[in-house]
mmCIF file of the protein (N, C-alpha, C, O) and its ligand, coordinates in Angstrom:
data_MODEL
# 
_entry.id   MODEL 
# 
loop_
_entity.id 
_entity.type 
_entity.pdbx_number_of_molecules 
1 polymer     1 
2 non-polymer 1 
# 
_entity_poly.entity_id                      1 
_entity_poly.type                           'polypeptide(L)' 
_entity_poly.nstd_linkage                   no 
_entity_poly.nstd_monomer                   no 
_entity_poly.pdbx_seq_one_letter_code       
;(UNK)(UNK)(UNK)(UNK)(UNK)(UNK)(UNK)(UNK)(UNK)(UNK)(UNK)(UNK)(UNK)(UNK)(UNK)(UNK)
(UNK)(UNK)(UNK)(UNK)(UNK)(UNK)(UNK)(UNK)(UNK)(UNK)(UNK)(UNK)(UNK)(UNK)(UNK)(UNK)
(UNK)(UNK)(UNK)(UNK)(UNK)(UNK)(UNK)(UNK)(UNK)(UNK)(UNK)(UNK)(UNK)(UNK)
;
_entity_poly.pdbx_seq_one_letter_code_can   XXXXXXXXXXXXXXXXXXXXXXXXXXXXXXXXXXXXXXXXXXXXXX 
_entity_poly.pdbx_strand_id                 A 
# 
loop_
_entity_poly_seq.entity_id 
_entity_poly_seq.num 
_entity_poly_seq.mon_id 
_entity_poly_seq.hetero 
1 1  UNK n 
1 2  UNK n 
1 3  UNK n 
1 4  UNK n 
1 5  UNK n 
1 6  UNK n 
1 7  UNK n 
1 8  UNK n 
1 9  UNK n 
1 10 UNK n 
1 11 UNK n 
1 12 UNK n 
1 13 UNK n 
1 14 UNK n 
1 15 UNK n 
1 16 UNK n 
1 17 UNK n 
1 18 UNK n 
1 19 UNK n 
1 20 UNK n 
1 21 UNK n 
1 22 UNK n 
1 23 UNK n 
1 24 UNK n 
1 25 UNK n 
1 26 UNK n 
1 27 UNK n 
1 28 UNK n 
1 29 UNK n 
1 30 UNK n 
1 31 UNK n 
1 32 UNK n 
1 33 UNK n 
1 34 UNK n 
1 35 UNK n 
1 36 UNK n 
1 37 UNK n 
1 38 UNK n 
1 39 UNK n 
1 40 UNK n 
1 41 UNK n 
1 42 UNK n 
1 43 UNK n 
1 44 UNK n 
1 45 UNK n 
1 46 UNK n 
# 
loop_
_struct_asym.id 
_struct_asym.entity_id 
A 1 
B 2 
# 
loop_
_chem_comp.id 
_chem_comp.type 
_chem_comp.mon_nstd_flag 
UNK 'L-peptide linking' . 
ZN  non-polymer         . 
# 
_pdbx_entity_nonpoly.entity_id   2 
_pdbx_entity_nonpoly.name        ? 
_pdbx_entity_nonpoly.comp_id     ZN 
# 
_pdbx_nonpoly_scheme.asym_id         B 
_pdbx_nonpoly_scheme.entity_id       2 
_pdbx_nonpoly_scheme.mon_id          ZN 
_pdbx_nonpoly_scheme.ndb_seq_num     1 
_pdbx_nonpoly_scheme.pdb_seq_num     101 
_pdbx_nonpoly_scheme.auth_seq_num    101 
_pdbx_nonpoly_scheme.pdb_mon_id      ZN 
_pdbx_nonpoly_scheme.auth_mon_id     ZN 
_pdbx_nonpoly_scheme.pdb_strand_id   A 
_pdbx_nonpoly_scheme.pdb_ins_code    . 
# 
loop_
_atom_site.group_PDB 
_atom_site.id 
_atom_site.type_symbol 
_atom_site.label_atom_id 
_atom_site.label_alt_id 
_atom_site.label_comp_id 
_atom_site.label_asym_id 
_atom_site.label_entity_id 
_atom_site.label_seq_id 
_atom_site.pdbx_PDB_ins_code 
_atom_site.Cartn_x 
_atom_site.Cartn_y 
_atom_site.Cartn_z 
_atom_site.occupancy 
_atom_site.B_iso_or_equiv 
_atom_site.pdbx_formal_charge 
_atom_site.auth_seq_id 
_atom_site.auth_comp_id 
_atom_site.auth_asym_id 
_atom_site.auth_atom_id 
_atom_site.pdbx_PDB_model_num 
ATOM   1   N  N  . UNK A 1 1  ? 1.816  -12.003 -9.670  1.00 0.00 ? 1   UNK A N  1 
ATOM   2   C  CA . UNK A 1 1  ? 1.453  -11.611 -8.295  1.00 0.00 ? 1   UNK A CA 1 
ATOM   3   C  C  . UNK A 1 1  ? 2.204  -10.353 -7.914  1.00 0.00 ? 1   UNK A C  1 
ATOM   4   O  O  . UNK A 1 1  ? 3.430  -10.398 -8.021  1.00 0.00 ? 1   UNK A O  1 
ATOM   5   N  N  . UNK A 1 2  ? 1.787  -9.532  -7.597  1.00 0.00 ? 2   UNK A N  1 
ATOM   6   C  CA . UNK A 1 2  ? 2.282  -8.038  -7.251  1.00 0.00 ? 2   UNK A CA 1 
ATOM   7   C  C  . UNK A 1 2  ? 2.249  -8.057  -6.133  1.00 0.00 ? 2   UNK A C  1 
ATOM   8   O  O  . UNK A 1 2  ? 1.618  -8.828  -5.410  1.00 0.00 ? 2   UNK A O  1 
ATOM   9   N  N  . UNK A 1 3  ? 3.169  -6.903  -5.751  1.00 0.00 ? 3   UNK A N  1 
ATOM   10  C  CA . UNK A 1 3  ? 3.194  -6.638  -3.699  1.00 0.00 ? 3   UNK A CA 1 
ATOM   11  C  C  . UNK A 1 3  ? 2.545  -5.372  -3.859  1.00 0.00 ? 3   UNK A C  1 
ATOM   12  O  O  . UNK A 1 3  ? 2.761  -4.576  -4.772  1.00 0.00 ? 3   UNK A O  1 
ATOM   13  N  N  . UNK A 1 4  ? 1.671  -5.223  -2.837  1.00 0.00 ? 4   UNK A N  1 
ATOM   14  C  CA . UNK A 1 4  ? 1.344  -3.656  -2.394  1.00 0.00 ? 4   UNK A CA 1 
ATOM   15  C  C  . UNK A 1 4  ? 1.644  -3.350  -1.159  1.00 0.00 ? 4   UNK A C  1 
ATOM   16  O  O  . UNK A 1 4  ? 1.585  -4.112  -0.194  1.00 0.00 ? 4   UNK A O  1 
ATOM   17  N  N  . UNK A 1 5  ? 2.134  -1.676  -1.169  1.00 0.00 ? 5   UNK A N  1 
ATOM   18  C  CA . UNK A 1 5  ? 2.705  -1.305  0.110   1.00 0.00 ? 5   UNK A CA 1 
ATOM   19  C  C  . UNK A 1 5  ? 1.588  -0.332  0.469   1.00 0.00 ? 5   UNK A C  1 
ATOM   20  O  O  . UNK A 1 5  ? 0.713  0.229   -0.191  1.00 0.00 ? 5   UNK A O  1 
ATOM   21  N  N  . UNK A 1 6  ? 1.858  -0.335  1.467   1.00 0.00 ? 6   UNK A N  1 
ATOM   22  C  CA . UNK A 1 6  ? 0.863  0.858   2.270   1.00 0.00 ? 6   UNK A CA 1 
ATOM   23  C  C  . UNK A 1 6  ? 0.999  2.237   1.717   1.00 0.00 ? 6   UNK A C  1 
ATOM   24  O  O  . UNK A 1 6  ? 2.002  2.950   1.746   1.00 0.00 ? 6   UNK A O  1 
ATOM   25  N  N  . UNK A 1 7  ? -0.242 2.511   1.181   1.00 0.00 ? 7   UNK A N  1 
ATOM   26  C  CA . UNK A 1 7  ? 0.185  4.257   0.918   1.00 0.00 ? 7   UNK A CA 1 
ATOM   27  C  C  . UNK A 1 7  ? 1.123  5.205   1.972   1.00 0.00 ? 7   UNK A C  1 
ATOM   28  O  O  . UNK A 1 7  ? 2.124  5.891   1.766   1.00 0.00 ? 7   UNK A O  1 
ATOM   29  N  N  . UNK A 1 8  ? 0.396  4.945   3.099   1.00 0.00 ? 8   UNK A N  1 
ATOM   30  C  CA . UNK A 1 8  ? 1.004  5.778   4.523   1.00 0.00 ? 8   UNK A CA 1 
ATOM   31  C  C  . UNK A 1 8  ? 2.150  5.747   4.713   1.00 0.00 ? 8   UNK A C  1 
ATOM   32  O  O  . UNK A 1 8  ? 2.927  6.697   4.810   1.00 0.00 ? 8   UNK A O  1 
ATOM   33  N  N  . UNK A 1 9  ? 2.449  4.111   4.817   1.00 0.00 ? 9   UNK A N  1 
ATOM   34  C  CA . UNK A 1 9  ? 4.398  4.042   5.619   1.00 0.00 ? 9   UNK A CA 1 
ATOM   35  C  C  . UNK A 1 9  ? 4.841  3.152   4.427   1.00 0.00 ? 9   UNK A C  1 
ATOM   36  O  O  . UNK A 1 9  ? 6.068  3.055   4.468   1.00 0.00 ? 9   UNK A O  1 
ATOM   37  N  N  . UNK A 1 10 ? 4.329  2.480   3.407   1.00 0.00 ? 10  UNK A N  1 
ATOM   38  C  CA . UNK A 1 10 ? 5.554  1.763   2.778   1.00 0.00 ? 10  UNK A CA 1 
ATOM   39  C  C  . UNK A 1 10 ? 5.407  0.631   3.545   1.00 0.00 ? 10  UNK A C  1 
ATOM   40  O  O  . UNK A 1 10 ? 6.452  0.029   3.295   1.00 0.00 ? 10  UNK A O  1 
ATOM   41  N  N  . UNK A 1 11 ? 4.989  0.175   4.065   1.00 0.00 ? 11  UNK A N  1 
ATOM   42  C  CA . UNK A 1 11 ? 5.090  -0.997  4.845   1.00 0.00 ? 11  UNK A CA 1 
ATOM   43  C  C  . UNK A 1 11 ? 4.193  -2.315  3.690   1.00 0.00 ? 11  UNK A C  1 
ATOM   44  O  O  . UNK A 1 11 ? 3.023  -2.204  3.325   1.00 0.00 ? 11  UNK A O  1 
ATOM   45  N  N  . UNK A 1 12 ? 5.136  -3.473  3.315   1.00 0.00 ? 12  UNK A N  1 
ATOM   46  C  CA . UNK A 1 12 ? 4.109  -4.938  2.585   1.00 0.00 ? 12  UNK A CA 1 
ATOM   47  C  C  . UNK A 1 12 ? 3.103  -4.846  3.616   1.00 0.00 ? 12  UNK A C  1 
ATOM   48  O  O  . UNK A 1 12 ? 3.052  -4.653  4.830   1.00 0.00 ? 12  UNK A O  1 
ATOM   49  N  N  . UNK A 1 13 ? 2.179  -5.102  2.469   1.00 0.00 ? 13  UNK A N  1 
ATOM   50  C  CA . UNK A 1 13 ? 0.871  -5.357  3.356   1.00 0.00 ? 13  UNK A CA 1 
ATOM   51  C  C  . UNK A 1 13 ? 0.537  -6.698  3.272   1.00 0.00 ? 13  UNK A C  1 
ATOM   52  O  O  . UNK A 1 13 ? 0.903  -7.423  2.348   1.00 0.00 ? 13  UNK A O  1 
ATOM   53  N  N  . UNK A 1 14 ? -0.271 -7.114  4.377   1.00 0.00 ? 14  UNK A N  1 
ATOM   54  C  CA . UNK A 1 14 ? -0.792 -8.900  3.654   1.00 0.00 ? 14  UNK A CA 1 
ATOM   55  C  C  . UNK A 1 14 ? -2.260 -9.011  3.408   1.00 0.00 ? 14  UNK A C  1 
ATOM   56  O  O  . UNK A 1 14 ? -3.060 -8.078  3.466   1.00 0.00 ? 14  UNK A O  1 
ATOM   57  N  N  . UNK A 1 15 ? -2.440 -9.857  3.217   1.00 0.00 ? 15  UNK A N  1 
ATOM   58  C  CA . UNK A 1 15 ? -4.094 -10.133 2.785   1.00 0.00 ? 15  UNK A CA 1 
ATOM   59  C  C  . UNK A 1 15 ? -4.282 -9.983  1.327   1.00 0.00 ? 15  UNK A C  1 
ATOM   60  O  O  . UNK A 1 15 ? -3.521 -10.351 0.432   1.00 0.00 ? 15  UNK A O  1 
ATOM   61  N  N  . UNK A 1 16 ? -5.470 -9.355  1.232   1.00 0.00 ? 16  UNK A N  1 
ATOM   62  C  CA . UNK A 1 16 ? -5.784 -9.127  -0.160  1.00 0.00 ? 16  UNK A CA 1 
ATOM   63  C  C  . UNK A 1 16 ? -6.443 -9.879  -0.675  1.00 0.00 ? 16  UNK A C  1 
ATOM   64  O  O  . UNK A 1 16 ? -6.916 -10.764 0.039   1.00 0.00 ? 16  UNK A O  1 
ATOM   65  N  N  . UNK A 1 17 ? -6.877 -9.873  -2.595  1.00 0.00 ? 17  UNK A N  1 
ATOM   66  C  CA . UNK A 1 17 ? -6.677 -8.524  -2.853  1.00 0.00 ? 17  UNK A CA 1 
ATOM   67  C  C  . UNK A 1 17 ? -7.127 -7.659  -2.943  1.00 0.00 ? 17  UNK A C  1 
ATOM   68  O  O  . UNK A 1 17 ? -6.609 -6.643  -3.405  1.00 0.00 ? 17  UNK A O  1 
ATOM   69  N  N  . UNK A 1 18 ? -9.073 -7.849  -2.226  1.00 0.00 ? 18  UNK A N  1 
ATOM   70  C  CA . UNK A 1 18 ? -9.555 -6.687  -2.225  1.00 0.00 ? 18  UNK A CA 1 
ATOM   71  C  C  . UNK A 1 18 ? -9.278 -5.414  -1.114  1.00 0.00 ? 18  UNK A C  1 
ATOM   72  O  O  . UNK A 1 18 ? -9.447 -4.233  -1.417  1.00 0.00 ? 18  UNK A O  1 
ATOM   73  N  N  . UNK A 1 19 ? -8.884 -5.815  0.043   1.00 0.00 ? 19  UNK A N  1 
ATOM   74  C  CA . UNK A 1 19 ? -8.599 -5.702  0.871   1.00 0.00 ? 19  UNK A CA 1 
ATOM   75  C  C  . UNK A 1 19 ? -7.421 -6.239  1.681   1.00 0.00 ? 19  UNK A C  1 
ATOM   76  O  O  . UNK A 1 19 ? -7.134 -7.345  2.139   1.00 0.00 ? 19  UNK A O  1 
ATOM   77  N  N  . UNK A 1 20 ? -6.676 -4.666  1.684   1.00 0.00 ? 20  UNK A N  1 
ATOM   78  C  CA . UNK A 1 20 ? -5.091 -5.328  2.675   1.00 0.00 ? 20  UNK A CA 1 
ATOM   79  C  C  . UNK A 1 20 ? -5.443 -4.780  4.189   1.00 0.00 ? 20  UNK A C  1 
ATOM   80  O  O  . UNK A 1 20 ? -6.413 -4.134  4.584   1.00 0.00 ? 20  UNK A O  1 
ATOM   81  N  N  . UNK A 1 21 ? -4.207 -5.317  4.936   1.00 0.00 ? 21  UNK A N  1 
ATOM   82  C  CA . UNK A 1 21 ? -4.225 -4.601  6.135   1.00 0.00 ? 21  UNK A CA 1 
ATOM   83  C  C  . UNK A 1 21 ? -2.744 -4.369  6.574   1.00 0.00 ? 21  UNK A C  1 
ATOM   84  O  O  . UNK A 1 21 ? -2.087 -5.386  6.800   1.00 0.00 ? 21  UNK A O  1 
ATOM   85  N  N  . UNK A 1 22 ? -2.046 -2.969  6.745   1.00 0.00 ? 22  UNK A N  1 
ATOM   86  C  CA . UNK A 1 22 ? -1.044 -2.725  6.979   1.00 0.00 ? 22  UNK A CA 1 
ATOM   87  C  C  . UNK A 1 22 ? -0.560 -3.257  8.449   1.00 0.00 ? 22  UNK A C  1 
ATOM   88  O  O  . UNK A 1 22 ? -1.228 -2.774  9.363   1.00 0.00 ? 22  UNK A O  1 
ATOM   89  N  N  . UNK A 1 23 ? 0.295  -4.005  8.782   1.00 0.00 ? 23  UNK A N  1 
ATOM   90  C  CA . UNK A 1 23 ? 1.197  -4.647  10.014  1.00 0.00 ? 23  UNK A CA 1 
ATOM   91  C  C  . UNK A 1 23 ? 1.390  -3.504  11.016  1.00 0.00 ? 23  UNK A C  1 
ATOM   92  O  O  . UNK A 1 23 ? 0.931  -3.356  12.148  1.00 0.00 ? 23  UNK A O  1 
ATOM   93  N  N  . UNK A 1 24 ? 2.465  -2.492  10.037  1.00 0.00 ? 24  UNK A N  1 
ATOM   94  C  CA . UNK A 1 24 ? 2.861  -1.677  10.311  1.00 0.00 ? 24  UNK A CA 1 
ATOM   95  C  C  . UNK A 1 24 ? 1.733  -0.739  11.227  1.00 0.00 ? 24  UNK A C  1 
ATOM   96  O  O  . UNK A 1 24 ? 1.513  -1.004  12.408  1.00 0.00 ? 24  UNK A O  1 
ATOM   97  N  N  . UNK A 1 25 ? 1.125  0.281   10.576  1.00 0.00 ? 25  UNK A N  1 
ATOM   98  C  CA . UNK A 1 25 ? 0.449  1.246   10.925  1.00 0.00 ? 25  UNK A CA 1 
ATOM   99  C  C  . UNK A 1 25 ? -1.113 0.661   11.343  1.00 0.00 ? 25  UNK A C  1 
ATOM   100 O  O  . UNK A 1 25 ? -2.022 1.487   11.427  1.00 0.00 ? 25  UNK A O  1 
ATOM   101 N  N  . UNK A 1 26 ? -1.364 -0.641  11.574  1.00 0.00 ? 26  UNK A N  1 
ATOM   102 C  CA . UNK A 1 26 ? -2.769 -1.546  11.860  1.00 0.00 ? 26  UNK A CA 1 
ATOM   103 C  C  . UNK A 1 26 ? -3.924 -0.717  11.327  1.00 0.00 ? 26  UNK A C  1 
ATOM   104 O  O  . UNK A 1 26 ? -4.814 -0.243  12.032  1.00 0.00 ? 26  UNK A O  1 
ATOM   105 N  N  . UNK A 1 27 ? -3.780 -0.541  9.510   1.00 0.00 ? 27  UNK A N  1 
ATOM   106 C  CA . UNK A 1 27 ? -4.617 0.400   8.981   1.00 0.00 ? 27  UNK A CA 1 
ATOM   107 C  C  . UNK A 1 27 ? -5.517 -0.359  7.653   1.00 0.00 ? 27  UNK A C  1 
ATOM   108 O  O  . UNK A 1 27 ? -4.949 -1.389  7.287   1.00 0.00 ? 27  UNK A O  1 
ATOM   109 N  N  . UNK A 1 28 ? -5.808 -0.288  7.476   1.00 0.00 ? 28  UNK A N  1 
ATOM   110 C  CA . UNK A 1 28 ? -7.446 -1.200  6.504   1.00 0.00 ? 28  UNK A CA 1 
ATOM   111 C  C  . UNK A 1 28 ? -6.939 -0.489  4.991   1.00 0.00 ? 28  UNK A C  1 
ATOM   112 O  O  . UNK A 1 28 ? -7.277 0.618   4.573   1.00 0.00 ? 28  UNK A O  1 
ATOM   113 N  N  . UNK A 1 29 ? -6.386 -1.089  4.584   1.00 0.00 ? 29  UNK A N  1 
ATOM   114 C  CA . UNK A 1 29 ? -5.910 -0.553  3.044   1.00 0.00 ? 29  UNK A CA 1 
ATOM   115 C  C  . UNK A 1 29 ? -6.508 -1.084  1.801   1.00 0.00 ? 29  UNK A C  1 
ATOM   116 O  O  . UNK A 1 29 ? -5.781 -1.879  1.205   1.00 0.00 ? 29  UNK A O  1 
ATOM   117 N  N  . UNK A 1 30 ? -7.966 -0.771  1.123   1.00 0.00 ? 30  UNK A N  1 
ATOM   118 C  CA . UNK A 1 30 ? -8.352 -0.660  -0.033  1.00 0.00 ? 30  UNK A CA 1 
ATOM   119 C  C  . UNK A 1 30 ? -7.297 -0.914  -0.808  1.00 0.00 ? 30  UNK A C  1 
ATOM   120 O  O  . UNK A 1 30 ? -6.260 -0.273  -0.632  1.00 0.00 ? 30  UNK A O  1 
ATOM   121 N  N  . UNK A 1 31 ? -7.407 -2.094  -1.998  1.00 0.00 ? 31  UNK A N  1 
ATOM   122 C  CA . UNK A 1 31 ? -6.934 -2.656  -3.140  1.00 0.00 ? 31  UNK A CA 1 
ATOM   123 C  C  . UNK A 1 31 ? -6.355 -1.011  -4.116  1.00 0.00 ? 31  UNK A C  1 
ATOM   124 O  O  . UNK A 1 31 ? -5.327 -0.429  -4.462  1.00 0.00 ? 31  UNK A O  1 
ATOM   125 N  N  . UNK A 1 32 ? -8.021 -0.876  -4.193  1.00 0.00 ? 32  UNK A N  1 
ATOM   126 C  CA . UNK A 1 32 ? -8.267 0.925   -4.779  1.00 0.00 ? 32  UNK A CA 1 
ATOM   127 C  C  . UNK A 1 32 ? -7.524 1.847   -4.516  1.00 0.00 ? 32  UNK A C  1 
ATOM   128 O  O  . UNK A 1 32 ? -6.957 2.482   -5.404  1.00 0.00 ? 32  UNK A O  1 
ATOM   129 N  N  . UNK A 1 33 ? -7.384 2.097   -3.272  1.00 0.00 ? 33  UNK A N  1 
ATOM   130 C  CA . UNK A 1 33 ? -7.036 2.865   -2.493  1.00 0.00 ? 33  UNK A CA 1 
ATOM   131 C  C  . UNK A 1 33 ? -5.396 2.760   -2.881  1.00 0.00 ? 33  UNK A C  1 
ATOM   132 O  O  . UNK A 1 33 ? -4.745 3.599   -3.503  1.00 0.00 ? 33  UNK A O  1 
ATOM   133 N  N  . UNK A 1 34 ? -4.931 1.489   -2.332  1.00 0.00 ? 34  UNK A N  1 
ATOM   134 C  CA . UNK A 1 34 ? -3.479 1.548   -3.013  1.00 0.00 ? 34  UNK A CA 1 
ATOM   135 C  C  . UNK A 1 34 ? -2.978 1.683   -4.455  1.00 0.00 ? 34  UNK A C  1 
ATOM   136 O  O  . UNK A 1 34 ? -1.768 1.781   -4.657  1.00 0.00 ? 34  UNK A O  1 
ATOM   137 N  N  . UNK A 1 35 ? -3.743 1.691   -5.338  1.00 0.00 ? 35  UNK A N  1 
ATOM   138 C  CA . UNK A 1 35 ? -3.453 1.805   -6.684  1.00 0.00 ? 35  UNK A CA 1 
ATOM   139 C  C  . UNK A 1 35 ? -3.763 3.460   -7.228  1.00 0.00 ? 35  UNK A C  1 
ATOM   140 O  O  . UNK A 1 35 ? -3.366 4.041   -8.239  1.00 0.00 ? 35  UNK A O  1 
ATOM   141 N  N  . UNK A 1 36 ? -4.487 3.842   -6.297  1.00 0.00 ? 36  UNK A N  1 
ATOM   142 C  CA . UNK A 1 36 ? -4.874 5.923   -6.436  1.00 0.00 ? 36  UNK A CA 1 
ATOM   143 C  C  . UNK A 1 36 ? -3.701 6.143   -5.963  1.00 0.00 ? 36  UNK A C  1 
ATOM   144 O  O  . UNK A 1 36 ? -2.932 6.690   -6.754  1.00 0.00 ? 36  UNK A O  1 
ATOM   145 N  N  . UNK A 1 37 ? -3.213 5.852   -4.716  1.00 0.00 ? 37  UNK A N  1 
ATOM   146 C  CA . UNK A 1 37 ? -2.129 6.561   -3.593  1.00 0.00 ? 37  UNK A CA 1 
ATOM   147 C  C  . UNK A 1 37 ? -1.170 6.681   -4.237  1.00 0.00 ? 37  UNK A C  1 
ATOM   148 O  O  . UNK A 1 37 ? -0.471 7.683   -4.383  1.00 0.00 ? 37  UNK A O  1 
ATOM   149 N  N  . UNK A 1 38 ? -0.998 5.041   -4.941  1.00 0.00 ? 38  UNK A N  1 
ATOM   150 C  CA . UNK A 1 38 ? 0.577  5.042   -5.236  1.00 0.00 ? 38  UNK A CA 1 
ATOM   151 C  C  . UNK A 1 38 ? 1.055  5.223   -6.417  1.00 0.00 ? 38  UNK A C  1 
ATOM   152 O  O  . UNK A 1 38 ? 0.569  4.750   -7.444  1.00 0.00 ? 38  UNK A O  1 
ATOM   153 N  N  . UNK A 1 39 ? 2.295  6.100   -6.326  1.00 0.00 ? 39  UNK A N  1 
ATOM   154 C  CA . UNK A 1 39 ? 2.790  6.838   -7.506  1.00 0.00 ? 39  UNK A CA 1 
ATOM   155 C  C  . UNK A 1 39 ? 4.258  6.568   -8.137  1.00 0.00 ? 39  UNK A C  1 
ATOM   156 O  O  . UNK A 1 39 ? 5.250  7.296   -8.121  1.00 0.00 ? 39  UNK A O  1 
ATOM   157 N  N  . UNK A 1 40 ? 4.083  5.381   -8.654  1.00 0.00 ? 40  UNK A N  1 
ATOM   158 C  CA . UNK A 1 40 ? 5.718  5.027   -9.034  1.00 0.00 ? 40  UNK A CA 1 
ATOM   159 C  C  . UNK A 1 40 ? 6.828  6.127   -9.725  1.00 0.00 ? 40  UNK A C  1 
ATOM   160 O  O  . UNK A 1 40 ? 8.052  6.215   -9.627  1.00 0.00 ? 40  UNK A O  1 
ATOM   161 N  N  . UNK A 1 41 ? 5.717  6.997   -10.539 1.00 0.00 ? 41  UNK A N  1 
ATOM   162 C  CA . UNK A 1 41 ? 6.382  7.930   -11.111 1.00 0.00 ? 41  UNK A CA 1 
ATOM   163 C  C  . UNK A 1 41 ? 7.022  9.050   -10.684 1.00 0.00 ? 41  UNK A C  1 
ATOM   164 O  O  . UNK A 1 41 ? 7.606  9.775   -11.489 1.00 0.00 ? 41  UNK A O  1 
ATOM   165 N  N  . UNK A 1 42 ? 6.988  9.270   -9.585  1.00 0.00 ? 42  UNK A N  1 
ATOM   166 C  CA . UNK A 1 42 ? 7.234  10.390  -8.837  1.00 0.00 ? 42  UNK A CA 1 
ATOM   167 C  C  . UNK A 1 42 ? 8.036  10.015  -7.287  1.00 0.00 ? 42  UNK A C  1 
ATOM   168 O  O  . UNK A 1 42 ? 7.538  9.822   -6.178  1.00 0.00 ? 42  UNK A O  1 
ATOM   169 N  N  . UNK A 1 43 ? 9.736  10.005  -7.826  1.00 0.00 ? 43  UNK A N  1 
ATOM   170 C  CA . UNK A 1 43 ? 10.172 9.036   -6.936  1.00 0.00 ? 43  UNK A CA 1 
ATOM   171 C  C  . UNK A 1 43 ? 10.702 10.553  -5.879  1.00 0.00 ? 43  UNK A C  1 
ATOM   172 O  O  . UNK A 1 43 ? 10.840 11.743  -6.165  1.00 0.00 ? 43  UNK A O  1 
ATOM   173 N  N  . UNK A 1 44 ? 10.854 9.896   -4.811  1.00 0.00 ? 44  UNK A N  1 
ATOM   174 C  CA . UNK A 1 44 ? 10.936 10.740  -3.392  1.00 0.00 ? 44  UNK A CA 1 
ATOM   175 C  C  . UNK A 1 44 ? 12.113 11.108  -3.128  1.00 0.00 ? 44  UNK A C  1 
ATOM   176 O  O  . UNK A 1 44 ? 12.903 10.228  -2.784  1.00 0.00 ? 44  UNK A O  1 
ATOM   177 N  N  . UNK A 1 45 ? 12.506 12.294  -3.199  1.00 0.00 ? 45  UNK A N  1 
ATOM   178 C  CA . UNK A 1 45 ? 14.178 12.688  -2.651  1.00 0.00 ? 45  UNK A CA 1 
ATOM   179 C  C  . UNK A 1 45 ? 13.786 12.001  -1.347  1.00 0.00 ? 45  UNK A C  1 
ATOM   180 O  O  . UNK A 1 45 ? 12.702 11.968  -0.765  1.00 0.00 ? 45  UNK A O  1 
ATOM   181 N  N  . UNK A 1 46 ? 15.519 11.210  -0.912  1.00 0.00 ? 46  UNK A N  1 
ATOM   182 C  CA . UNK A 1 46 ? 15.580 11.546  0.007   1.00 0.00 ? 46  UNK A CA 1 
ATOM   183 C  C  . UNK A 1 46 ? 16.354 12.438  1.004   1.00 0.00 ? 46  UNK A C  1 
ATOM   184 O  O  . UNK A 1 46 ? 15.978 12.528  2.172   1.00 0.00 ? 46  UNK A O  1 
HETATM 185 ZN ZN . ZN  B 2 .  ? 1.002  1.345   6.939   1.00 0.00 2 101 ZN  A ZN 1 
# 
């Protein structure tokens, strides 16, 4: 079982798994969508 975060804020999303919905930003997050966005490889200065 994997977690997905919101492309936008990073925020766990719940639902799933075709469809999440971010808490955070009350935004409709594609399964798809999070697996294009997100980029483990390319970690973020902060
Ligand atoms: Zn979000």
């Amino acid at each position: 079982m994997k977690t997905a975060n919101c492309p936008r804020c990073h925020h766990e999303l719940d639902e799933g798994p075709i469809m999440y919905r971010c808490a955070n930003c009350r935004r409709a997050v594609y399964a798809a969508d999070v697996e294009n966005e997100y980029v483990p490889a390319q970690p973020v200065a902060a």
